[in-house]
N, CA, C and O atoms as a GROMACS GRO file, in nm:
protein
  512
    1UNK      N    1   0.084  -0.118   0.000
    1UNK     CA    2   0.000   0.000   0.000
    1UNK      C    3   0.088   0.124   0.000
    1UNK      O    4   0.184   0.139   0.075
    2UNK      N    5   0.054   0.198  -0.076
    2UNK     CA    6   0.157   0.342  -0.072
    2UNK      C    7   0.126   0.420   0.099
    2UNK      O    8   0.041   0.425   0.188
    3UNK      N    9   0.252   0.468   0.065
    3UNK     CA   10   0.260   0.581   0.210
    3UNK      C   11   0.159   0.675   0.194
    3UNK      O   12   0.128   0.727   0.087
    4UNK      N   13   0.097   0.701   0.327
    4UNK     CA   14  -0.048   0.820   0.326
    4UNK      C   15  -0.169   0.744   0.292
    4UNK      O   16  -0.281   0.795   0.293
    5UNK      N   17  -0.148   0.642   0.268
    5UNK     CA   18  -0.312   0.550   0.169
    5UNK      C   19  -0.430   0.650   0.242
    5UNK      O   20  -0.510   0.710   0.170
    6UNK      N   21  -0.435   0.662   0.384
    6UNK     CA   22  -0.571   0.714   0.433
    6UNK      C   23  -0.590   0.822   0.427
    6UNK      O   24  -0.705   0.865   0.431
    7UNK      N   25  -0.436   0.938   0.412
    7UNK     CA   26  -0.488   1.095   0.348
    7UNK      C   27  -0.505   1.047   0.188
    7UNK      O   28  -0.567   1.134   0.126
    8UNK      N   29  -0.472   0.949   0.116
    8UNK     CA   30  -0.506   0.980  -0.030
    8UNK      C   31  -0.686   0.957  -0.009
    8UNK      O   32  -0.757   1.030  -0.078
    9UNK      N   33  -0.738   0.881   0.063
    9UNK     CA   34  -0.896   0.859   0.069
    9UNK      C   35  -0.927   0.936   0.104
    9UNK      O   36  -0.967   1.013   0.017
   10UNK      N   37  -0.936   0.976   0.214
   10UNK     CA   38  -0.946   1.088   0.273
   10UNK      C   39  -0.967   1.219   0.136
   10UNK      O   40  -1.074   1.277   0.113
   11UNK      N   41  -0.890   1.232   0.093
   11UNK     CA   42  -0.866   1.392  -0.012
   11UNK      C   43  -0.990   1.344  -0.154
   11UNK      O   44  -1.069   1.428  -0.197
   12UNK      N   45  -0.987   1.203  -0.209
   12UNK     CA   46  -1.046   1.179  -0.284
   12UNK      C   47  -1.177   1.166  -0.261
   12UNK      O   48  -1.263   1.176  -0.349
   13UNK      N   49  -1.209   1.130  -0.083
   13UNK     CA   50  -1.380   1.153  -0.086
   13UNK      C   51  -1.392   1.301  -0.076
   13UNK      O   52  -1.484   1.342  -0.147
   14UNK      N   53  -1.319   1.408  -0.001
   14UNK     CA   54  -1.348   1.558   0.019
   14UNK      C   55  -1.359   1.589  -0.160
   14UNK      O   56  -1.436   1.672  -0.209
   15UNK      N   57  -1.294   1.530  -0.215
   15UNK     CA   58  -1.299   1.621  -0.359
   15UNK      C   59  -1.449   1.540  -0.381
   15UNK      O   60  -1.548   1.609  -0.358
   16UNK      N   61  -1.465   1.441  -0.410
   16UNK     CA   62  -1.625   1.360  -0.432
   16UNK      C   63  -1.738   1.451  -0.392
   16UNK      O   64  -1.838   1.469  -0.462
   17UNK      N   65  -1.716   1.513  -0.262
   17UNK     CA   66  -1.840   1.537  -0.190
   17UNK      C   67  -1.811   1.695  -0.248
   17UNK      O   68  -1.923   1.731  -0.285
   18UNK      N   69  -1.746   1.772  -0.266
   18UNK     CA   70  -1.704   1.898  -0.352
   18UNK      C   71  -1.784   1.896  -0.454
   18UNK      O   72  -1.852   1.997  -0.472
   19UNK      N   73  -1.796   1.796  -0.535
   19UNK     CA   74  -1.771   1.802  -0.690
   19UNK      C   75  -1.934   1.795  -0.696
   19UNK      O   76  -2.003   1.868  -0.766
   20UNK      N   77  -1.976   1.702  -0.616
   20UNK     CA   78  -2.146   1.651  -0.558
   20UNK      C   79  -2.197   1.799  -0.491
   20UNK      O   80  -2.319   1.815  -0.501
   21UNK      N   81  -2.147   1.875  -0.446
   21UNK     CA   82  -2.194   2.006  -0.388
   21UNK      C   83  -2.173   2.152  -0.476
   21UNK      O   84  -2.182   2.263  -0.423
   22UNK      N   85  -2.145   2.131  -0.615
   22UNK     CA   86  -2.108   2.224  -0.654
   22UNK      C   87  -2.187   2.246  -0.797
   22UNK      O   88  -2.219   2.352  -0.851
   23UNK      N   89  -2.212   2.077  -0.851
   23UNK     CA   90  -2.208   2.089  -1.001
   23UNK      C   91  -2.395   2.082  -0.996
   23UNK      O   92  -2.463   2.049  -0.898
   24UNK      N   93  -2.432   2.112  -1.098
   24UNK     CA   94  -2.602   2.111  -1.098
   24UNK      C   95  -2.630   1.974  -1.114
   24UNK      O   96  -2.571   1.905  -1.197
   25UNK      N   97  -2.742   1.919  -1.015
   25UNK     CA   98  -2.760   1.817  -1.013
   25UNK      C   99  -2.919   1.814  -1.040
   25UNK      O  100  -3.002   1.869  -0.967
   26UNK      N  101  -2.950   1.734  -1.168
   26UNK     CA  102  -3.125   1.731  -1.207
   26UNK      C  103  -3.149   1.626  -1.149
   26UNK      O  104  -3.122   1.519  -1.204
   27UNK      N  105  -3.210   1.632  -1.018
   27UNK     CA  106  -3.270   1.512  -0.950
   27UNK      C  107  -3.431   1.556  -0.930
   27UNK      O  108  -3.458   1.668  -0.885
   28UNK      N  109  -3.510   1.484  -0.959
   28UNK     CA  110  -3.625   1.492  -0.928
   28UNK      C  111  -3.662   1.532  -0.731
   28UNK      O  112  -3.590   1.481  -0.645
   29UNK      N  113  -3.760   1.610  -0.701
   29UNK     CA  114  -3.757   1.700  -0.563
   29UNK      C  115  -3.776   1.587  -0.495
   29UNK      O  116  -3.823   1.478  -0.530
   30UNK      N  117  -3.720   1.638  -0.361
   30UNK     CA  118  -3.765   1.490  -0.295
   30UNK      C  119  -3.862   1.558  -0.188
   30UNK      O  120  -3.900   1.675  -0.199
   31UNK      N  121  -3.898   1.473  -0.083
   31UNK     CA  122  -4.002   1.530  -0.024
   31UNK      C  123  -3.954   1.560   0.121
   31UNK      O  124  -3.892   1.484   0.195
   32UNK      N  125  -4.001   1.707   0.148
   32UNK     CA  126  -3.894   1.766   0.246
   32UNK      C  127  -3.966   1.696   0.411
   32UNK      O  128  -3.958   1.775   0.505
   33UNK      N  129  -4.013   1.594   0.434
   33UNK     CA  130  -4.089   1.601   0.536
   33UNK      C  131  -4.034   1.454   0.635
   33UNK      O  132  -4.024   1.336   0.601
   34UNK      N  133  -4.004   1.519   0.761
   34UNK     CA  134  -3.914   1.442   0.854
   34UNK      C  135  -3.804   1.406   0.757
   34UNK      O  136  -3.802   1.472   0.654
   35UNK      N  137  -3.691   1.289   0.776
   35UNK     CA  138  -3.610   1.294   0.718
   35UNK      C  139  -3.599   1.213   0.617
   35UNK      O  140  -3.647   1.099   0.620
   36UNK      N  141  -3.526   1.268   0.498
   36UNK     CA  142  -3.528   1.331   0.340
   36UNK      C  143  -3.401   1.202   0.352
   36UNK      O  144  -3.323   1.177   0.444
   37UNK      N  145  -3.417   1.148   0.238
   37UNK     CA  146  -3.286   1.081   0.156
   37UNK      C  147  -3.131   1.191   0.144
   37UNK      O  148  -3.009   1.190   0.164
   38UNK      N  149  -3.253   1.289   0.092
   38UNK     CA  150  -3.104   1.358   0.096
   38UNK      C  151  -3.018   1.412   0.232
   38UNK      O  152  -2.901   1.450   0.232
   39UNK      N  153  -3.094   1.405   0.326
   39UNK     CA  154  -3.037   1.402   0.466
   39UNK      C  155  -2.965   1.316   0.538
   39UNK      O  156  -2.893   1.342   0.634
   40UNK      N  157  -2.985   1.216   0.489
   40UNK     CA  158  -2.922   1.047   0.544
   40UNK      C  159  -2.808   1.059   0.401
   40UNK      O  160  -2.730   0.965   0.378
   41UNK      N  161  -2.810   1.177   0.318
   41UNK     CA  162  -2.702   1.114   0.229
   41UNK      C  163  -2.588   1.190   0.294
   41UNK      O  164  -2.484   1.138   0.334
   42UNK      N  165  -2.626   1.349   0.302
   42UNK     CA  166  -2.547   1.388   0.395
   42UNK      C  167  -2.428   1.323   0.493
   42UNK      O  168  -2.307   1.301   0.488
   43UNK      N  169  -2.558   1.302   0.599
   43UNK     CA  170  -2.481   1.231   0.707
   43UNK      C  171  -2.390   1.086   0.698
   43UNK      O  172  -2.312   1.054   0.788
   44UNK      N  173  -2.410   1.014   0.587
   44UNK     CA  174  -2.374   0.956   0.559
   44UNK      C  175  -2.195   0.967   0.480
   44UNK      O  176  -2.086   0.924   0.518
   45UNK      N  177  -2.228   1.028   0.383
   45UNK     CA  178  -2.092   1.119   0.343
   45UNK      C  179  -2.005   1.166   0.407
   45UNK      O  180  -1.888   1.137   0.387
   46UNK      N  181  -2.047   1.259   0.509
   46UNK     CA  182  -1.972   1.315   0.615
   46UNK      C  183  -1.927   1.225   0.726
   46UNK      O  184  -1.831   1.258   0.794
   47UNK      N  185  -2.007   1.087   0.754
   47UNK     CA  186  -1.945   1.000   0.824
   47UNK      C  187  -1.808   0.934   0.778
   47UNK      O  188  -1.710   0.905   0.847
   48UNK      N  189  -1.828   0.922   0.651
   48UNK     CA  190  -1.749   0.831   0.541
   48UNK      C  191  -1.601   0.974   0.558
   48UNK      O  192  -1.493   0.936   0.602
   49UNK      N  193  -1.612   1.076   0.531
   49UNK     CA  194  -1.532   1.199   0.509
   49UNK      C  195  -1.429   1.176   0.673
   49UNK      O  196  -1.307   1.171   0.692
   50UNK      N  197  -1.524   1.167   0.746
   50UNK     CA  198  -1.481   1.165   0.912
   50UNK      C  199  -1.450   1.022   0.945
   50UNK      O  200  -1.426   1.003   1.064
   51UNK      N  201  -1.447   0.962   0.900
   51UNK     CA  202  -1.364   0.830   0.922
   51UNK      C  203  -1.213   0.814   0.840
   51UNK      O  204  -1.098   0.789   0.874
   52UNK      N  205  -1.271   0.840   0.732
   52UNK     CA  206  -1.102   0.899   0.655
   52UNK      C  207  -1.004   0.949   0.696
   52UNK      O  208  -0.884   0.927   0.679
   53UNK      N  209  -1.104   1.077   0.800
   53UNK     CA  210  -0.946   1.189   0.804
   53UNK      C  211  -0.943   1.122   0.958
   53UNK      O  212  -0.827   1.084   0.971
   54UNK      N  213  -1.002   1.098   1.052
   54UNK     CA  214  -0.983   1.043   1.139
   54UNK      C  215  -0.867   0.942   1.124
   54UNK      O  216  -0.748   0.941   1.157
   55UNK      N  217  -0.940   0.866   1.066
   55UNK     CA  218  -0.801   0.779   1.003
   55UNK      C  219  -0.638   0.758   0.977
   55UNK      O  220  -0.545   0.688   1.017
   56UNK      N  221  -0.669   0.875   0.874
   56UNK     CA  222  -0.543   0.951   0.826
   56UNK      C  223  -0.488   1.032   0.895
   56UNK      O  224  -0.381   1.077   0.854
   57UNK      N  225  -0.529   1.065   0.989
   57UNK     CA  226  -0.466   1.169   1.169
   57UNK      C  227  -0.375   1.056   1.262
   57UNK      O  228  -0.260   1.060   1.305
   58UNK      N  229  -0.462   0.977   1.269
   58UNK     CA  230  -0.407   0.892   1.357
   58UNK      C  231  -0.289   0.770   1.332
   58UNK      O  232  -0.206   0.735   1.416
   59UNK      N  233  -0.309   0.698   1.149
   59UNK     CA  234  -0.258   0.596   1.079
   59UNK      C  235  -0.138   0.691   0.994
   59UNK      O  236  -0.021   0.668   1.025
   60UNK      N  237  -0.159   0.778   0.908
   60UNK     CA  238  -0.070   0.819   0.828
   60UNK      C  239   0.023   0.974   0.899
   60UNK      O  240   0.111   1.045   0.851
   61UNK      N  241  -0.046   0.975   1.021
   61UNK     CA  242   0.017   1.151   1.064
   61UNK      C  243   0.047   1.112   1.200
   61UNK      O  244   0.116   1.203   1.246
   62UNK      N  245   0.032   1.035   1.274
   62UNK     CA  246   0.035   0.967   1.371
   62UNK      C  247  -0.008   1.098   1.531
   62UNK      O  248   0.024   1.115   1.648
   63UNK      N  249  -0.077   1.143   1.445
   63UNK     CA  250  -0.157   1.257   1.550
   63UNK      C  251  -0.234   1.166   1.679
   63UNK      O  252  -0.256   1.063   1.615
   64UNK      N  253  -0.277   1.143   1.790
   64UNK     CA  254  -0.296   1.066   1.883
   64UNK      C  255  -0.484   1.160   1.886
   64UNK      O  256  -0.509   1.262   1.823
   65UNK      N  257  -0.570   1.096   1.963
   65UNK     CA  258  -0.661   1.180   2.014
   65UNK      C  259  -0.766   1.293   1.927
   65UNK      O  260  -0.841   1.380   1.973
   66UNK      N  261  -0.731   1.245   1.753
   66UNK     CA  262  -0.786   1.353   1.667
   66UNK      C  263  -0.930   1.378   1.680
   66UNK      O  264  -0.967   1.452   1.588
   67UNK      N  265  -1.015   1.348   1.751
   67UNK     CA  266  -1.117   1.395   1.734
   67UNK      C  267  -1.199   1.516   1.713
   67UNK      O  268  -1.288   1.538   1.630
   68UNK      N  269  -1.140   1.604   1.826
   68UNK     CA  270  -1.163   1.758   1.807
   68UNK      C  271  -1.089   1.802   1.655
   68UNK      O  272  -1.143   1.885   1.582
   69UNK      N  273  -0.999   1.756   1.630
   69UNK     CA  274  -0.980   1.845   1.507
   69UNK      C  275  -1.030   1.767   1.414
   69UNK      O  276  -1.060   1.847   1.326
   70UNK      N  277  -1.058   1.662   1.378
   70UNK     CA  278  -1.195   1.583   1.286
   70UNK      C  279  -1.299   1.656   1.269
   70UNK      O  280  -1.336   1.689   1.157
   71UNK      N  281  -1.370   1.698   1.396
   71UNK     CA  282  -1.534   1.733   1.425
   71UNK      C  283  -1.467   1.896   1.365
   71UNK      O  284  -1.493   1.904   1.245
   72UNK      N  285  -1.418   1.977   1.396
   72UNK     CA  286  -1.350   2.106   1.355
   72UNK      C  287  -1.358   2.092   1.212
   72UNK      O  288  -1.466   2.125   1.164
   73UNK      N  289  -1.269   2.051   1.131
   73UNK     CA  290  -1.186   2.054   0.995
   73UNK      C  291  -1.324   2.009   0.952
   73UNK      O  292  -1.398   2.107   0.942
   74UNK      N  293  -1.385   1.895   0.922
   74UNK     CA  294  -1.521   1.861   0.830
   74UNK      C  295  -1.606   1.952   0.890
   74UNK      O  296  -1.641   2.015   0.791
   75UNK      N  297  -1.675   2.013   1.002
   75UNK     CA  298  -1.790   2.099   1.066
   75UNK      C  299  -1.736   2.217   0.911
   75UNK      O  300  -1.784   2.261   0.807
   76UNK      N  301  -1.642   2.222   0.968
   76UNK     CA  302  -1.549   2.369   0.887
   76UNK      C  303  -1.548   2.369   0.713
   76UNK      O  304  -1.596   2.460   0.645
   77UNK      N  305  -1.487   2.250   0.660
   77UNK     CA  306  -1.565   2.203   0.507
   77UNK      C  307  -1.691   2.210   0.424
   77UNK      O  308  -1.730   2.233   0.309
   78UNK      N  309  -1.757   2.158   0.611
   78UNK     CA  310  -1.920   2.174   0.528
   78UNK      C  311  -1.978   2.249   0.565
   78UNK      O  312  -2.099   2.225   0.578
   79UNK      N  313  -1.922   2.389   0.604
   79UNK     CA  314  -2.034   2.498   0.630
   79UNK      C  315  -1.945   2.605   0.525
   79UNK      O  316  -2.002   2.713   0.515
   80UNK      N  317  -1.784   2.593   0.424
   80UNK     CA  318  -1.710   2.661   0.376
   80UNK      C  319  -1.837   2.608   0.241
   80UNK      O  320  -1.895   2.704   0.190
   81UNK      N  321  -1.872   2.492   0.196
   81UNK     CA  322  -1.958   2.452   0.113
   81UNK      C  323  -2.099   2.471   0.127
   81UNK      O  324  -2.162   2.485   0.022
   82UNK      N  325  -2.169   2.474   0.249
   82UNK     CA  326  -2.268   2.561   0.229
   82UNK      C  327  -2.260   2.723   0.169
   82UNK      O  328  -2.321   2.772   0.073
   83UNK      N  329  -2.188   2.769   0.238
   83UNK     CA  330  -2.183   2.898   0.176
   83UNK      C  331  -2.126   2.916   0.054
   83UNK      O  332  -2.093   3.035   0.050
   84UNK      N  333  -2.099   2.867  -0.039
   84UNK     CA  334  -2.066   2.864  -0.172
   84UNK      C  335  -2.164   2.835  -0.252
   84UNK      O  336  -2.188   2.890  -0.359
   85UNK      N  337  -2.245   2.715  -0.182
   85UNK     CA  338  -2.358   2.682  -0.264
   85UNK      C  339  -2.474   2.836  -0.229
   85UNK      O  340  -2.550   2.878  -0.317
   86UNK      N  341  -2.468   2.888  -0.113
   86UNK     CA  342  -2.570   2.996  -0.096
   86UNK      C  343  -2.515   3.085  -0.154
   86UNK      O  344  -2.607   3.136  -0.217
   87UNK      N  345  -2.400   3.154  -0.183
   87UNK     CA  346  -2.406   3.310  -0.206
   87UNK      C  347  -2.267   3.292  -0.330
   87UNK      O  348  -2.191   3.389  -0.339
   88UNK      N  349  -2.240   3.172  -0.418
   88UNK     CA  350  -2.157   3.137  -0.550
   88UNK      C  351  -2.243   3.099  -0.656
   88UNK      O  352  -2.256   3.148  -0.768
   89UNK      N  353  -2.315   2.972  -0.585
   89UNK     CA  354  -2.406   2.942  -0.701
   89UNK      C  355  -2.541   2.961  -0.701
   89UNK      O  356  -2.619   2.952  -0.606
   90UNK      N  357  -2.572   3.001  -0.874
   90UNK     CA  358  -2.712   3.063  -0.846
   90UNK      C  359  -2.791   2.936  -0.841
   90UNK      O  360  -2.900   2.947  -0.786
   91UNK      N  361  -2.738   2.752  -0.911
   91UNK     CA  362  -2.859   2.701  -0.870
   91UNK      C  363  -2.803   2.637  -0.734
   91UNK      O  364  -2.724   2.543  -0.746
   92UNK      N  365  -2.826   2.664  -0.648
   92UNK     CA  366  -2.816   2.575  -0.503
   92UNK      C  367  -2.835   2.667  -0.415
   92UNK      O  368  -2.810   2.783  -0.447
   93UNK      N  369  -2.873   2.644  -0.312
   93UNK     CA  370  -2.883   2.742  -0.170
   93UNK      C  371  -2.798   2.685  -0.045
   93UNK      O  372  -2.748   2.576  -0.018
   94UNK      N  373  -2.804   2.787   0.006
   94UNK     CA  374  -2.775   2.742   0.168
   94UNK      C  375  -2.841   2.679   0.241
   94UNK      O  376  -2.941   2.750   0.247
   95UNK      N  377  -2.874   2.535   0.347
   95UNK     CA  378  -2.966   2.507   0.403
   95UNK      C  379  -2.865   2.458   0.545
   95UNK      O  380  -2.758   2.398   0.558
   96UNK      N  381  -2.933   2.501   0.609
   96UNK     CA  382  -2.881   2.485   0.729
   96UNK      C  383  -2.931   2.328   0.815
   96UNK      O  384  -2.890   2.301   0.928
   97UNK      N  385  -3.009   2.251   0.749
   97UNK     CA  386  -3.073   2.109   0.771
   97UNK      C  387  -2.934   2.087   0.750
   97UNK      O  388  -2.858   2.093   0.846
   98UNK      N  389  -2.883   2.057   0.607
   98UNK     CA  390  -2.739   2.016   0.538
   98UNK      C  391  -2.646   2.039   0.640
   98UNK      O  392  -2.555   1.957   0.650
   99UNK      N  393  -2.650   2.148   0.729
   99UNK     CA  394  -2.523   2.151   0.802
   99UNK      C  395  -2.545   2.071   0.907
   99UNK      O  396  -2.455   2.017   0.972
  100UNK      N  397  -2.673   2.060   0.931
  100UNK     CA  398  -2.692   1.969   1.051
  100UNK      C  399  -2.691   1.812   1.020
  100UNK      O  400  -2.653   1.730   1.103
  101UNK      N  401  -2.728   1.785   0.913
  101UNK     CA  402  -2.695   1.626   0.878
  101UNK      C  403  -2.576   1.605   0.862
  101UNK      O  404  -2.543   1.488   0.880
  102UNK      N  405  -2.466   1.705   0.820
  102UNK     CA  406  -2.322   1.664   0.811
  102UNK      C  407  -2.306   1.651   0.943
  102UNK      O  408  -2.296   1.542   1.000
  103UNK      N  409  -2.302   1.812   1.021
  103UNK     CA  410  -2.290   1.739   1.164
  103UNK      C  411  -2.288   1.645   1.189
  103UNK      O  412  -2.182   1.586   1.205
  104UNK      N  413  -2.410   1.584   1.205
  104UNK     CA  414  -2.476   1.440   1.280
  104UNK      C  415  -2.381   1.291   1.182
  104UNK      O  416  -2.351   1.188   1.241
  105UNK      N  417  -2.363   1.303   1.100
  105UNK     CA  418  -2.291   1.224   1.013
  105UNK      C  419  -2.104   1.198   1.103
  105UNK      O  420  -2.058   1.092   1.144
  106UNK      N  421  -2.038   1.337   1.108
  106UNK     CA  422  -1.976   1.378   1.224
  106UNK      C  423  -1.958   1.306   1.347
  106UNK      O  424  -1.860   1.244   1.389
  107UNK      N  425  -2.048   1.322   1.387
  107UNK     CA  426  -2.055   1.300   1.527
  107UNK      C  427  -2.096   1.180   1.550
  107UNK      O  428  -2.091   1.140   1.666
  108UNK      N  429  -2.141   1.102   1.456
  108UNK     CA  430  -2.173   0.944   1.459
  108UNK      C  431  -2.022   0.875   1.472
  108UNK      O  432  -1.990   0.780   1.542
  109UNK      N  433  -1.936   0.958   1.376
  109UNK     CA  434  -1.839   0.883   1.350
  109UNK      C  435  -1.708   0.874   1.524
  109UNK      O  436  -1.634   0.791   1.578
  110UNK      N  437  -1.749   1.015   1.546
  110UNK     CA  438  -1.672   1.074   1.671
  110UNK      C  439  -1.717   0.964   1.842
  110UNK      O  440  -1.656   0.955   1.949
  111UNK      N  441  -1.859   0.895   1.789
  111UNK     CA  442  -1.939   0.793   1.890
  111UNK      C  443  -1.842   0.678   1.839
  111UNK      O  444  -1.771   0.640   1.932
  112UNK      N  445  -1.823   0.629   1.752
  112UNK     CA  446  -1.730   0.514   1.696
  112UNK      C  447  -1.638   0.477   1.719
  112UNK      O  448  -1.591   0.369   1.755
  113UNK      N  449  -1.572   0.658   1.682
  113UNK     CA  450  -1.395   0.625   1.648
  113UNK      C  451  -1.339   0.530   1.721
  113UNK      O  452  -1.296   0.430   1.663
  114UNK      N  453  -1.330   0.540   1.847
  114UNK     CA  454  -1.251   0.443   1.882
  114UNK      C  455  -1.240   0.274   1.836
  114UNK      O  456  -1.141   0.213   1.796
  115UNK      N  457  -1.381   0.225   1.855
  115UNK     CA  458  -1.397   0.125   1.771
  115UNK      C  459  -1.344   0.067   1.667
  115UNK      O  460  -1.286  -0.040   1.652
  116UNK      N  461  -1.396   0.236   1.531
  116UNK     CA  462  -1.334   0.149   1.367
  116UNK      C  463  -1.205   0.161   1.386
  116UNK      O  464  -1.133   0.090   1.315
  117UNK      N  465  -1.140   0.253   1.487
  117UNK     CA  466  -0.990   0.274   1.478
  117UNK      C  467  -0.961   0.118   1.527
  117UNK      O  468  -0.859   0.061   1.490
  118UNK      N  469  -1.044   0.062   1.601
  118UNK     CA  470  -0.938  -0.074   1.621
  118UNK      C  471  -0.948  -0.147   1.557
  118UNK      O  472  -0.855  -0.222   1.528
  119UNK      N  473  -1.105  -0.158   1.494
  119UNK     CA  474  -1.070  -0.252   1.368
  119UNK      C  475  -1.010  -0.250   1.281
  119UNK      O  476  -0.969  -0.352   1.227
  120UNK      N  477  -0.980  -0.106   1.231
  120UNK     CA  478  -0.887  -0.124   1.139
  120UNK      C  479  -0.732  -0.126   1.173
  120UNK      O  480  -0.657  -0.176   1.089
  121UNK      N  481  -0.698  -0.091   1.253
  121UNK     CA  482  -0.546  -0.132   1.352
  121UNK      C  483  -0.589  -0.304   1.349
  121UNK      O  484  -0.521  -0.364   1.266
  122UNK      N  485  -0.667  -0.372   1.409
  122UNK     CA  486  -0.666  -0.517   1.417
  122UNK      C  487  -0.655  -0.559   1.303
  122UNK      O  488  -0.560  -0.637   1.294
  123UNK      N  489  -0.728  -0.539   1.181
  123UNK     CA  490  -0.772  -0.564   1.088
  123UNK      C  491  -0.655  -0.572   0.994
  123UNK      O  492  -0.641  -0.654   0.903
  124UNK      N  493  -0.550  -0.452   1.038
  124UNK     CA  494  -0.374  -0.414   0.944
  124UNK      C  495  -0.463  -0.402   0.805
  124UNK      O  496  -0.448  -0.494   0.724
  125UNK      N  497  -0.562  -0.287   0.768
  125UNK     CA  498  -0.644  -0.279   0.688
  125UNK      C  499  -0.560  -0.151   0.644
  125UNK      O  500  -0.551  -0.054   0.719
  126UNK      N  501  -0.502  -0.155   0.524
  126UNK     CA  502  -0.435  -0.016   0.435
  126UNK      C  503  -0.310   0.028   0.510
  126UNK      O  504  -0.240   0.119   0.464
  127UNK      N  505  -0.278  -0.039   0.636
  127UNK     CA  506  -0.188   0.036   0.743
  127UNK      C  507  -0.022   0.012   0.671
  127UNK      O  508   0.031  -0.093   0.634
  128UNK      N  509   0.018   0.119   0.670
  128UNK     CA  510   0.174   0.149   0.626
  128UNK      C  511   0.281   0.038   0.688
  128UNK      O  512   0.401   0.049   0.664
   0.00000   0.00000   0.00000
């Protein structure tokens, strides 16, 4: 496995979820009432985003304890991308639900970490 494997994932889902937040997407509306697909996609993404760099803090940077700067750096991504989509592009808005499903996506992962961190330490899954 090359050196960094979990910042190269890491960088390639942030650009994914970029590229998904930026470009016009013709999806038929979904229906805004309790929670939306597109809310669980969110949180979902941002879990996937926060397991990466989590990852890559601890496996490829050998940072100890990253959590606060996990929940920081993605909170910080996805509210630098809300506001691009609100006041860059004319088709997308700002929604502040979005910031809260990344959150929660976040913070699922921050309930975990310790966990996937051992499975994947047990596991010698991508580890240098």
């Amino acid at each position: 496995m090359p050196k960094f494997s979990w910042t190269i994932f890491t960088i390639s889902v942030a650009t994914f979820i970029v590229f998904l937040s930026t470009v016009p997407l013709h999806l038929p509306p979904l229906n805004n009432v309790g929670l939306s697909v597109d809310k669980l996609a969110h949180c979902l993404a941002y879990f996937v985003l926060s397991t990466m760099l989590g990852l890559a803090l601890e496996l490829d940077w050998a940072i100890k304890n990253s959590n606060r700067i996990v929940f920081l750096v993605v909170f910080l991504f996805g509210l630098t991308l809300e506001i691009i989509q609100g006041y860059a592009l004319v088709y997308r808005t700002f929604e502040i639900y979005d910031l809260l499903a990344n959150s929660v996506g976040t913070f699922v992962f921050i309930l975990f970490a310790k966990t996937i961190k051992k499975i994947v330490v047990k596991s010698r899954i991508f580890i240098n």
